[in-house]
C-alpha positions as CSV (number, residue, x, y, z in Angstrom):
1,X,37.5,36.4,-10.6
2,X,36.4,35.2,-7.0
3,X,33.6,37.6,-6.9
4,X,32.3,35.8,-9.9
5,X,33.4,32.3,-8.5
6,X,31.0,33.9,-5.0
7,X,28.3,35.1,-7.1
8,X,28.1,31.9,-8.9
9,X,28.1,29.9,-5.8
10,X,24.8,31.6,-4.4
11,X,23.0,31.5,-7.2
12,X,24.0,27.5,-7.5
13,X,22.6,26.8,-3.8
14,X,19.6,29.6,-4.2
15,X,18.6,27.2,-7.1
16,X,19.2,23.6,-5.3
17,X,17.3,25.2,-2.3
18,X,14.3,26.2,-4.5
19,X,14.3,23.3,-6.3
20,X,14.3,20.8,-3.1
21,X,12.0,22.9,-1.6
22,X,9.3,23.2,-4.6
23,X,10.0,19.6,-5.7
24,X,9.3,18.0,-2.7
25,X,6.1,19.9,-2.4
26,X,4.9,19.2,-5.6
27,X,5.5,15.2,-5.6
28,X,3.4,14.9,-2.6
29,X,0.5,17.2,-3.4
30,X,-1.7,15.0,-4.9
31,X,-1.9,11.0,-6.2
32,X,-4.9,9.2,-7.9
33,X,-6.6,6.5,-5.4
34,X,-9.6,4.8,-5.4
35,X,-11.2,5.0,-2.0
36,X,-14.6,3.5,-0.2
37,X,-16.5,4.6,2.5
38,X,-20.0,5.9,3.7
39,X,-21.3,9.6,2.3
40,X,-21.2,12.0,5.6
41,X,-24.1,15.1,5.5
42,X,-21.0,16.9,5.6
43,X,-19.8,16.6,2.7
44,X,-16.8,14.3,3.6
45,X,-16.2,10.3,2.8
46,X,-15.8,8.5,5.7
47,X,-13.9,5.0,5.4
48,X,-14.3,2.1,7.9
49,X,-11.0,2.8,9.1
50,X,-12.3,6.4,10.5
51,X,-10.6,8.1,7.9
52,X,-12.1,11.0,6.7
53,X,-11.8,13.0,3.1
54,X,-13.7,16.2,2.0
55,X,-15.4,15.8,-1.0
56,X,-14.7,18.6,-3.4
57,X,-17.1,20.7,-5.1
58,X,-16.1,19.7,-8.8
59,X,-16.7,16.9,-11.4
60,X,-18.4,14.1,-10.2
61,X,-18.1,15.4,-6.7
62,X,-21.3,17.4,-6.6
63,X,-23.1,14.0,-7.3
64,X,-21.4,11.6,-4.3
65,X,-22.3,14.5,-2.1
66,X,-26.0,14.0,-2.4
67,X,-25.5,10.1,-1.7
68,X,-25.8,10.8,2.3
69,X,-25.5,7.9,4.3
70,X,-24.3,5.3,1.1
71,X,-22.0,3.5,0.4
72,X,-19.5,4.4,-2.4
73,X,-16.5,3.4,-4.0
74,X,-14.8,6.7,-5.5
75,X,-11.7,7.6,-8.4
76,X,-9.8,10.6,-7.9
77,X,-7.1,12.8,-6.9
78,X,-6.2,13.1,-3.1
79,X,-4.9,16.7,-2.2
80,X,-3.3,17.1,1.2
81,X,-4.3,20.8,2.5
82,X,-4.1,22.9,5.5
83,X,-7.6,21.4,6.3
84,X,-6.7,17.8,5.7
85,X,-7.0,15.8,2.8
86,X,-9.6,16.5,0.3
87,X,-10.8,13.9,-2.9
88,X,-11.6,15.5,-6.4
89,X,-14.0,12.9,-7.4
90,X,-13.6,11.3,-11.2
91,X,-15.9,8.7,-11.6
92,X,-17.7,6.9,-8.9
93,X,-19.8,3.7,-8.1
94,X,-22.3,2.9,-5.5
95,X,-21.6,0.1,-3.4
96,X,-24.2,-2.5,-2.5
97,X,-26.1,-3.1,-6.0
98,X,-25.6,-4.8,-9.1
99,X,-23.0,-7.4,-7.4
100,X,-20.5,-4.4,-6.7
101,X,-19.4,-4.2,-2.8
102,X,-21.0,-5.2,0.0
């Protein structure tokens, strides 16, 4: 009966561990924002603030990263990565024309 009562115990903290561990990962990992900032040649949107966020290679992304030097506004999901924080690009608007921005 205590080796059961041990065995159960482990397995009880194993699973918190994991769960803490994995959960608190997970929530951070990514969050929808809509950001603004000049088109770098290096593929990164820079805001006023000096902030800088890769652009990612999918959806609308490939567009904004042919908009060097402009101004745009951007919608999308912010991912926090070993190489800093990159933006998958949904939709996107450029700043400056039509009455939009600056």
């Amino acid at each position: 009966m205590n080796t059961f009562k041990n065995t159960f115990s482990v397995i009880a903290i194993a699973l918190i561990a994991t769960l803490f561990l994995f959960g608190s990962a997970y929530a951070g990992a990514s969050s929808q924002v809509t950001l603004s900032g000049t088109v770098g040649w290096n593929g990164k949107l820079i805001q006023s603030n000096g902030q800088a966020f890769t652009i990612s290679n999918a959806d609308a992304g490939t567009s904004v990263q042919t908009l060097i030097g402009k101004k745009v506004q951007v919608k999308g999901t912010v991912m926090d990565g070993a190489a800093g924080k990159t933006i998958d690009v949904h939709e996107y608007y450029l700043l400056g024309f039509d009455g939009q921005g600056d």
